[in-house]
C-alpha positions in Angstrom: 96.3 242.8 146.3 98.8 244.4 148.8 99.6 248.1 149.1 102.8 248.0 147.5 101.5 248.0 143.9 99.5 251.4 144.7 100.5 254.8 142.8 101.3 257.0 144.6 102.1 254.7 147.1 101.2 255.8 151.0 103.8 255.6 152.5 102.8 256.9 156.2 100.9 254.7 158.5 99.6 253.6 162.0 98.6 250.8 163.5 94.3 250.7 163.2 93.9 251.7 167.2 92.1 254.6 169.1 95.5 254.7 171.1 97.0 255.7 167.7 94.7 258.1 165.9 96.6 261.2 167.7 99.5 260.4 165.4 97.6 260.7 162.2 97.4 264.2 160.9 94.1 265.9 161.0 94.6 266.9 157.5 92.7 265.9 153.9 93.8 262.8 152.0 93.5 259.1 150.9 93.6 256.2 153.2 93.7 252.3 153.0 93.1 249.8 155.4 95.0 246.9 155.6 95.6 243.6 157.1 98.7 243.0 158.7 100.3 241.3 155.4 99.1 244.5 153.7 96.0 243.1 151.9 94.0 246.2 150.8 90.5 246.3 152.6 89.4 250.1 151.9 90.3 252.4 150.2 88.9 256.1 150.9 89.3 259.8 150.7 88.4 262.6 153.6 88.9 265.9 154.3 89.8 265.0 158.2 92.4 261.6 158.1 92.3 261.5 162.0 88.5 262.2 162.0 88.1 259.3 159.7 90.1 256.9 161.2 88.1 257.4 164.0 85.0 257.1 162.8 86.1 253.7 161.1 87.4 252.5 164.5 83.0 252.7 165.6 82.1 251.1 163.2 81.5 247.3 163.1 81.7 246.8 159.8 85.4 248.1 159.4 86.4 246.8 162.5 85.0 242.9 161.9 86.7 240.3 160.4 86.8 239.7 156.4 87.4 236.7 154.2 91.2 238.2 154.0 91.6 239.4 157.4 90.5 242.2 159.9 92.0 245.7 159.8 95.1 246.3 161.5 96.9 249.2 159.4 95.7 252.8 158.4 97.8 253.6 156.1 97.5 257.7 154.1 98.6 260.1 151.8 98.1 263.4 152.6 96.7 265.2 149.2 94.1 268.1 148.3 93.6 266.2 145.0 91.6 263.4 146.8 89.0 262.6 144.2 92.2 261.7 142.1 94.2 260.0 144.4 91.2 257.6 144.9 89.9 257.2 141.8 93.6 255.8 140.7 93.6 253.6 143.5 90.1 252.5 142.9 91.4 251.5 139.5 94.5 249.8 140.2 92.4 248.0 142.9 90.1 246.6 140.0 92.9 245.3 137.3 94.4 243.4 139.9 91.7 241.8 141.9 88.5 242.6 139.1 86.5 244.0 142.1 86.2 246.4 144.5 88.2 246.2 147.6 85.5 243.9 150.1 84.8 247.0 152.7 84.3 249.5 149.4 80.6 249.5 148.6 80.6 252.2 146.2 83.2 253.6 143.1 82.3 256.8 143.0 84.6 259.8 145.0 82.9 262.0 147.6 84.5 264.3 150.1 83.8 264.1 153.2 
């Protein structure tokens, strides 16, 4: 499933880079990484987007290769109604594709 069929669609985004985090607001919101064809990856919500991004660019697991491709876009909304936000994309995520998106363990909302 590619980004495009999200509502509300996030329309803002970087390229998934340290060298690129100072360009993403440090401001609560939803967030989904993408490959460069704009598969979804991971979808997630934060009180800190440019926090978050970074804390995804440590970690192995978000950076590594996946059966559809590695994470190259970070790609937000900026919302206060972020359990919301995610819980639709969640949903939309799982009437298209029937699972999960492959870097989301868990469907259940938490700010962070």
């Amino acid at each position: 499933m590619t980004i495009g069929e999200l509502v509300p669609q996030p329309v803002k985004y970087e390229s998934f880079l340290r060298s690129r985090c100072r360009f993403v607001p440090d401001t609560s919101g939803c967030y989904v990484l993408t490959t460069f064809l704009k598969e979804i990856l991971y979808v997630g919500l934060t009180v800190n987007l440019r926090k978050r991004m970074n804390d995804h660019l440590d970690s192995l697991e978000k950076t590594s290769p996946t059966e559809k491709g590695r994470a190259v876009l970070f790609h937000w909304v900026e919302t206060k109604d972020t359990n919301t936000v995610e819980r639709t994309w969640m949903n939309i995520h799982i009437q298209h594709e029937g699972v999960l998106p492959p870097l989301n363990k868990a469907y259940s909302p938490v700010s962070t």
